[in-house]
N, C-alpha and C positions, 0 to 999 in steps of 0.2 A: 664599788667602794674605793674612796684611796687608796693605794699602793703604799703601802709599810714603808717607811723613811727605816733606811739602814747605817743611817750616819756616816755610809759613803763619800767621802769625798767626789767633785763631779768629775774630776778629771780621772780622778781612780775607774768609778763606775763609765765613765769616758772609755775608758784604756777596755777595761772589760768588755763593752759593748762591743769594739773595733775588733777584736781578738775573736770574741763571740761567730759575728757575722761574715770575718773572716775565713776562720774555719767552717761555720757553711758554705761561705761561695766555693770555697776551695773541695766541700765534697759535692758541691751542685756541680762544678767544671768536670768531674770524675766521674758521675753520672750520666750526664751531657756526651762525653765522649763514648759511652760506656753506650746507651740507646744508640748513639750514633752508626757505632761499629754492629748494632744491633740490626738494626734499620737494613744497613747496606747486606747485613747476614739473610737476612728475610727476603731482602730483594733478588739477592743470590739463589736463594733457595725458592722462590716463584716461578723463578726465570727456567731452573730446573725442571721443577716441575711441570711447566706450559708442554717444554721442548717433548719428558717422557711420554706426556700425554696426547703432546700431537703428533712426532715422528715415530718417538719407539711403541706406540700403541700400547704400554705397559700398566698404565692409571686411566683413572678417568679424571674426564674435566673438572669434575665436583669437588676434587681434591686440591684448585686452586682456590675456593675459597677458606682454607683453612691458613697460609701463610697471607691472604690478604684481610682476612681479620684479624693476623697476629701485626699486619704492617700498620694499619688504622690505628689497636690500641697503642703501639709504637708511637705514633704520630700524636696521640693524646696524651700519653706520658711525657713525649718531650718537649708538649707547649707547656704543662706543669714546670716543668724542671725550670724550660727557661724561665718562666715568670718567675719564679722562686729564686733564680740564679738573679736577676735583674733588681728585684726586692731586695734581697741580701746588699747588691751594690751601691742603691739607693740609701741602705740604710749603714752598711761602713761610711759610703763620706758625709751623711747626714752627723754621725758624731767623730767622725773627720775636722769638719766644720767646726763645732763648738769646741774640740780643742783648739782648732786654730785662735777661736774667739776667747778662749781662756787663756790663751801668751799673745794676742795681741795680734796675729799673722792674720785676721779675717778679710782686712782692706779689698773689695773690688767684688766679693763673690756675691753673687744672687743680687735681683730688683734692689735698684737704690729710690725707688718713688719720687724720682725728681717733673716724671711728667703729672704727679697726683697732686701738686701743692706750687704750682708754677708763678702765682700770684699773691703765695703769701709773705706778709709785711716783716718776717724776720729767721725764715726756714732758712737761709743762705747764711745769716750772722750768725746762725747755735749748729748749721750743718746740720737739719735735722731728716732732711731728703739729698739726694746727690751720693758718688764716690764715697766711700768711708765715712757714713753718716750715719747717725742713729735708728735711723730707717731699715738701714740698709745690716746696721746692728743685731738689729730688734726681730727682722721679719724670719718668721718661718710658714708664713701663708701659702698656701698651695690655689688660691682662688684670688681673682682679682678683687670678689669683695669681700676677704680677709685683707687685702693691703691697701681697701682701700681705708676699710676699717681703722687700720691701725694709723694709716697716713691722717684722717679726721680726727684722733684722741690725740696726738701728737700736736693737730695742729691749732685746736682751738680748748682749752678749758672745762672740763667737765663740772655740772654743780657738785658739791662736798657729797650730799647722798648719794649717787652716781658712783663716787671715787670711795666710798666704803663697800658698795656693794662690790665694784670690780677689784679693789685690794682684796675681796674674800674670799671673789672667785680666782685670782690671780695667786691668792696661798693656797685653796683646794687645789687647783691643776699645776704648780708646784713638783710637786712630787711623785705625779702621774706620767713617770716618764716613757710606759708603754705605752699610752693612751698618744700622749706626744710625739711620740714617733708613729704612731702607726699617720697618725692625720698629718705629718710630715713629707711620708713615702708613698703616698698612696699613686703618687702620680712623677713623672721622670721628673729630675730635678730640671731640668730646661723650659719645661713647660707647665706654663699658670693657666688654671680651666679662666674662660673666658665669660666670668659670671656678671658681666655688665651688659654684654647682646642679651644674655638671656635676660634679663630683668629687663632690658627693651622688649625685648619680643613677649615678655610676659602682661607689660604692661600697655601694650597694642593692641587692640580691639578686634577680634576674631574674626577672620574671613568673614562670616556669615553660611557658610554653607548649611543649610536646613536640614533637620533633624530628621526627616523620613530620605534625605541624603544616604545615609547609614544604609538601608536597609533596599532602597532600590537600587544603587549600586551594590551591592554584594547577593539581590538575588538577581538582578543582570547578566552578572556574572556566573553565578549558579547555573542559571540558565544556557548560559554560552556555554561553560563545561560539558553539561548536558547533551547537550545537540551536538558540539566537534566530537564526543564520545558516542556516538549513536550514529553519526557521521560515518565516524572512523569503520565503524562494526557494520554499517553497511543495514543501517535499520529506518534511515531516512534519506529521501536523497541530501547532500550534497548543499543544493540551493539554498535549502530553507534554513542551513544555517550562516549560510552570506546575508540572506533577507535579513535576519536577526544581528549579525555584528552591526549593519546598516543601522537599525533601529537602538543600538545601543551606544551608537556613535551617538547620533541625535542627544541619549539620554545625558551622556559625558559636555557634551557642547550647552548643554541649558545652565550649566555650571562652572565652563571651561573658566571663567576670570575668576571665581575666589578660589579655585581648585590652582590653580598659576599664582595667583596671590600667596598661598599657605606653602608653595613648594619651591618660591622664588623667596621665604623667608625662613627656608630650612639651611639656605647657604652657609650661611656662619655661626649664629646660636647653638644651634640644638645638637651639635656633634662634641659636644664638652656636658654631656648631660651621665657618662659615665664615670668621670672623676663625683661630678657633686652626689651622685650615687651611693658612690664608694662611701664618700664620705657621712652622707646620712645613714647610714647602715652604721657604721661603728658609731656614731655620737646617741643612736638609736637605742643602744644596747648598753649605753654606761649610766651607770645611775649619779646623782649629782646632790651633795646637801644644801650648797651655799645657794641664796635666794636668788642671785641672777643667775647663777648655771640652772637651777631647777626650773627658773621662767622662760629660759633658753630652749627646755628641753621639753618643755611642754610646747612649745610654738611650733612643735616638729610632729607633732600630731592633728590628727585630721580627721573627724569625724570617724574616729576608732582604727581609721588606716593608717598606717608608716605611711610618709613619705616616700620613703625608699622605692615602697609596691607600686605607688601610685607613679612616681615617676619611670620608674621598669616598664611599666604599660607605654609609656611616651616611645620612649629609650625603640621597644620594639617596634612600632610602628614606624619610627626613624630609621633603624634597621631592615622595612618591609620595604622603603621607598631608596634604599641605596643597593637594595641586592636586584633592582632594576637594571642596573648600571652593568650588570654580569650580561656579557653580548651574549652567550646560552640563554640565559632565560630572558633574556629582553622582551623575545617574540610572543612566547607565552604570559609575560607579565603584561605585555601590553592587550592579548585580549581578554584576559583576565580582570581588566582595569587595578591591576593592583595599585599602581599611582596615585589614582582617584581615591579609592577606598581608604588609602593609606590617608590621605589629605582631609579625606571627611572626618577619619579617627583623629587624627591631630589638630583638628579643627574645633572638635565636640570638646577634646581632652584640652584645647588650650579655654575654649567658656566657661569650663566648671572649675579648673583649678590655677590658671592664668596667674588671679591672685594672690592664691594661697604658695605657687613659685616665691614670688617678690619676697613674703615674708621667710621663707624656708632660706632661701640663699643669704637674705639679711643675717638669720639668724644662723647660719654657718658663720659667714662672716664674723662676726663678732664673737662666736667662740673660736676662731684662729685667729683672731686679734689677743684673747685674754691668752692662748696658747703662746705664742709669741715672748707678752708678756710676763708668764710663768715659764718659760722657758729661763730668761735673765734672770728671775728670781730664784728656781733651780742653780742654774749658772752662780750666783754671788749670795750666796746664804744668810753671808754675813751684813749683807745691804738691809737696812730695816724699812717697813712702810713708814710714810710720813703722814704726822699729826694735821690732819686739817682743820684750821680754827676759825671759821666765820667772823669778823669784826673785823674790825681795824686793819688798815694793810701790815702785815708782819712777814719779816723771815728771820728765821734764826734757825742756823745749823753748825753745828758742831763736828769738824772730822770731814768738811768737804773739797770733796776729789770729783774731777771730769769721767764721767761712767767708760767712757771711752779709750780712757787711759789705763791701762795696764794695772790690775788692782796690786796693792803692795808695790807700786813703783811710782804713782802717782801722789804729789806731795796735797797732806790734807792742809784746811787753813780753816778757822772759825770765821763765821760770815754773820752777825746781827745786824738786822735793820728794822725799823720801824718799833713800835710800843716805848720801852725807857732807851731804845737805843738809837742812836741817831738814823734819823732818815736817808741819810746822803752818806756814803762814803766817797772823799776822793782819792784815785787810786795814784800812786807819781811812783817812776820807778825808770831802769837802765832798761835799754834794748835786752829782748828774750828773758826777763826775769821773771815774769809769768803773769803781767796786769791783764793781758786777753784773754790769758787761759781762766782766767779768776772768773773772769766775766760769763764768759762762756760755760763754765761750772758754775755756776750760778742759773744760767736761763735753760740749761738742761736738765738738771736737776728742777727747775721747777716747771718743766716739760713733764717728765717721769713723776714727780708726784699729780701734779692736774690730772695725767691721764690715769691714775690706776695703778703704777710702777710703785717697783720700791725704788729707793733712791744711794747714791754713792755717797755715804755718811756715817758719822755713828748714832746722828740723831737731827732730824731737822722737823721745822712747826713751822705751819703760813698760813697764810690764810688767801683765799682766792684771788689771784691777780689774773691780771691781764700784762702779757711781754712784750714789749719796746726794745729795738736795739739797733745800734749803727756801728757794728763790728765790719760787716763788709760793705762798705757802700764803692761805687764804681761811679768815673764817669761815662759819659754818652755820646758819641757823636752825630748816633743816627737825631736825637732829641736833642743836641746842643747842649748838652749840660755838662759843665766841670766838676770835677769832683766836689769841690767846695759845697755849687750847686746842689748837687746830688743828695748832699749832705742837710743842708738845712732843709731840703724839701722834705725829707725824710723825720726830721726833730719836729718841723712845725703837724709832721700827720702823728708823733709819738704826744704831743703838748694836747693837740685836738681830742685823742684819745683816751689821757690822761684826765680828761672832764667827765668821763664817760661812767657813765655807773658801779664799774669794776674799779676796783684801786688800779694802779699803774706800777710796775715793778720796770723801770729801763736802765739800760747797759748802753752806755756811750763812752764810746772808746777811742780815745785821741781826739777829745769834744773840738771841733772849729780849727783844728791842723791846719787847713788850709787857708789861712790868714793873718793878717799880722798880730806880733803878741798883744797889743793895744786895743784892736777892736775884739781878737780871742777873750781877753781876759773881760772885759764889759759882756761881750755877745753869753759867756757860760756862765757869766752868777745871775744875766737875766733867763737864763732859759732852766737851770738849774730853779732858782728861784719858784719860778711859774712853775714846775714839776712840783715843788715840794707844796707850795702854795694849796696846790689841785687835792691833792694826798697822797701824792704818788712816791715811791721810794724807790733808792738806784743807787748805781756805781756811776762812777765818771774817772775813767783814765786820762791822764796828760805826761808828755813830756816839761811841758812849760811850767816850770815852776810859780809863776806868779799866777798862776790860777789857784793854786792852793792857799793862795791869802784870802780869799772871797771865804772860805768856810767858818772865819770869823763873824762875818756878815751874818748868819746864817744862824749863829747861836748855838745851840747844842743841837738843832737839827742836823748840823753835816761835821766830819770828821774827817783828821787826816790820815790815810796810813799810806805805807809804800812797801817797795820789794828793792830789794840791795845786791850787788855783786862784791866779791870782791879777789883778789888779783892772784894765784898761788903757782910758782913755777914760771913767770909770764902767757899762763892762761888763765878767763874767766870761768870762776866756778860760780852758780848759781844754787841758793838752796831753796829757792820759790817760796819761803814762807811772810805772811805777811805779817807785816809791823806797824805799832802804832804812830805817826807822824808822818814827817817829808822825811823823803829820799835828801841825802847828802851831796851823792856822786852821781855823776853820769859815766857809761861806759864807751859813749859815741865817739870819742879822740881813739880810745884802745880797740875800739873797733875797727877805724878806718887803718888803724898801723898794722892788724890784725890781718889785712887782706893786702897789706902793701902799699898803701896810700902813705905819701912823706907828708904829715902833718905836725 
């Protein structure tokens, strides 16, 4: 069941957590040392004991196994301790972290997903993968497909049903903040289980090795035990269990390439099979009301078995084929064929449940994607889910701020477009008075509502778009392109898109910069134009004033506002909020006097 909302603040229950798990580590380190000195006591006292019982003839030998039972349980207590010592420190900077990311200080820590979204058409203009990016914001995935997860709802539109179901599941796990941490820590924070091999290797077509496999290698085996014990005792000769390894080579070699096949693709996959473990085990055990977490949780069953069992059966037979590797038992393992046998097991175990992996790790996946997501909405309380309204392209919000930014430090600004509000806003304003930022609070937020999110507002309604943006375009040299270039190649794929079934929501920023005011001002009321023509609605930032005359053109489809500075002490202050009309002033002369330029 959810976890009781305590009207905790998050940084409060933050602060409490840190203090919490503090004071365990701090008695786990005390303990630690405490076994330690224990350990070395018990050694001392073996050592003892060996010497009375060999020189001073005083004990018997039988009396060393009482301090080397006591050094063993030693030895088992104090991988507990550590583990629980290592957990505890996972789980301070785990709400380490989310203070950080509650004053702002999170920049640079954990996967920024920049190699998950390499070729999408506007993730570099919203920052929504890379360094200090909302990805990079958002994630608290322990699996690669939880981030990949979250990298696909970020990066493309979910239908409105989709984004109710996940707003529902994203308010149940909310508040689940032991459930959240626990699928946070379960694995060191440096390392993400590698659940993309395994869903290759899941989705790869089984050795083949036949199903009476099983059973004459392991009574082969059998058999060999047999006879090197019979051997040994002197009850056969000798020979007739050489004749028989002979014959059980034979039997390994009828097999030898899918047996090479199954153990030449245990290399990389299948040693991340104990995090995704972990993981099914506690998601196992939590019960769930909201109808995607309940079809989440159903997907994790298996013809009346956990997953969890079923994969521990893998897990060991992975473990049967790496304690080969111990040069002790090599010898014995290898006439044993435990290699073989192990390969037939994981051969069998990868035909019958192969597929049923693909959907168990999807379906991780995506509840550390919704965890993620409820984690931000834990984090910002006060952030509301957003109205998704089918029809007409629409945004309107009320109260919007870049998610990113600092809550209570970032300036809000009401944002209507589309239905009785104009289509088009153009934005005109001084250097750094916040037209990018506008923008970018704009395509982020409507990033966060598409996928599921709540959003940085007091209240915002859309209705399904598709996002366009030319906030960062670069030129090229390896391609020849100028920026300019760069630029309209980019507009004419956002115009093409804009025809596209989806309405069109785009952010263009500094439209045609790279050209003279005369063909600028012509080139943006026709491409402006053709956007609004399609039904697409947007911002359009300029320095150039004379672009803002075009929105006459335009009718009540497009409007003016701007952002202002103005002058106090001989410094620019900024208050970022935005206004209805053209800008007046430019700050570009106080600029250049600013940094020392005689102008």
């Amino acid at each position: 069941m959810p976890e009781p909302h305590n009207h905790v603040s998050p940084d409060d229950e933050y602060r409490r957590r840190i203090e919490r798990w503090s004071a365990a580590l701090a008695e786990g380190v005390r303990r630690h040392l405490l076994v330690s000195n224990l350990r070395l006591a018990v050694f001392a006292g073996a050592a003892l004991v060996a010497w009375l019982a060999t020189f001073g003839n005083r004990i018997g030998v039988g009396w060393l196994y009482l301090p080397a039972a006591a050094f063993l349980a030693l030895i088992v207590a104090h991988a507990r301790i550590l583990n629980r010592n290592e957990r505890a420190e996972r789980a301070r900077r785990l709400y380490e972290r989310g203070m950080r990311r509650l004053t702002g200080r999170w920049q640079g820590e954990g996967a920024d997903g920049s190699q998950l979204l390499t070729d999408h058409p506007f993730a570099r203009d919203l920052d929504l993968v890379g360094q200090a990016s909302l990805f990079q914001f958002l994630n608290t995935a322990r699996t690669e497909a939880g981030e990949a997860a979250l990298a696909e709802w970020l990066a493309a539109p979910a239908e409105p049903r989709e984004i109710v179901a996940r707003q529902q599941a994203v308010a149940e796990l909310a508040p689940r903040i032991d459930l959240r941490e626990d699928l946070a820590v379960l694995a060191a924070e440096a390392h993400v289980g590698r659940t993309s091999a395994l869903t290759a290797w899941a989705a790869a077509a089984p050795a083949g090795l036949p199903a009476a496999s099983r059973w004459v290698l392991g009574g082969s085996a059998a058999v060999t035990a047999a006879l090197l014990a019979a051997g040994f005792a002197g009850l056969i000769p000798t020979a007739l269990a050489t004749v028989w390894l002979a014959v059980q080579v034979s039997l390994v070699l009828l097999w030898r390439r899918q047996i090479a096949t199954v153990l030449h693709r245990l290399d990389l996959p299948l040693h991340d099979l104990g995090l995704v473990t972990e993981l099914l085990v506690r998601l196992e055990r939590e019960p769930f009301e909201s109808p995607r977490l309940a079809a989440l949780h159903q997907a994790l069953v298996a013809d009346g078995e956990l997953p969890s069992a079923i994969i521990a059966r893998l897990q060991r037979y992975v473990s049967a084929v790496d304690s080969t590797h111990n040069l002790l038992f090599a010898p014995l393992a290898a006439v044993l064929l435990v290699r073989s046998q192990a390969a037939a097991a994981i051969d069998r175990w990868h035909a019958a449940h192969g597929r049923s992996l693909s959907v168990w790790l999807k379906a991780v996946g995506e509840l550390e994607a919704l965890a993620s997501l409820a984690t931000f909405a834990y984090e910002h309380p006060a952030d509301p889910f957003p109205e998704v309204r089918p029809g007409t392209p629409l945004f309107e919000a009320a109260g919007l701020a870049h998610p990113l930014l600092v809550e209570g430090h970032a300036v809000a600004n009401d944002v209507r477009l589309g239905g009785e509000a104009p289509h088009v806003l153009v934005v005109s304003g001084s250097n750094m008075s916040g037209k990018s930022t506008l923008l970018r609070a704009v395509g982020v937020n409507v990033t966060l509502a598409l996928a599921g999110a709540p959003v940085r507002a007091r209240s915002l309604v859309l209705s399904p778009l598709a996002l366009g943006a030319t906030l960062r375009v670069d030129d090229s040299l390896q391609e020849g392109h100028s920026r300019f270039y760069a630029e309209i190649l980019r507009i004419r794929d956002i115009v093409i898109r804009a025809r596209g079934s989806m309405p069109m929501l785009f952010l263009l920023d500094e439209i045609l910069h790279g050209t003279n005011s005369h063909d600028r001002r012509i080139g943006a009321e026709a491409i402006v134009r053709s956007l609004v023509d399609a039904g697409a609605i947007g911002l359009v930032t300029t320095h150039d004033l004379a672009l803002t005359e075009f929105v006459g053109q335009l009718g009540g489809r497009a409007a003016n506002v701007h952002f202002e500075d103005r002058i106090e002490s001989g410094r620019m202050v900024f208050d970022y909020t935005m206004r209805p009309g053209v800008v007046e002033r430019s700050n570009a002369l106080a600029l250049m006097r600013a940094v020392g330029l005689d102008v």
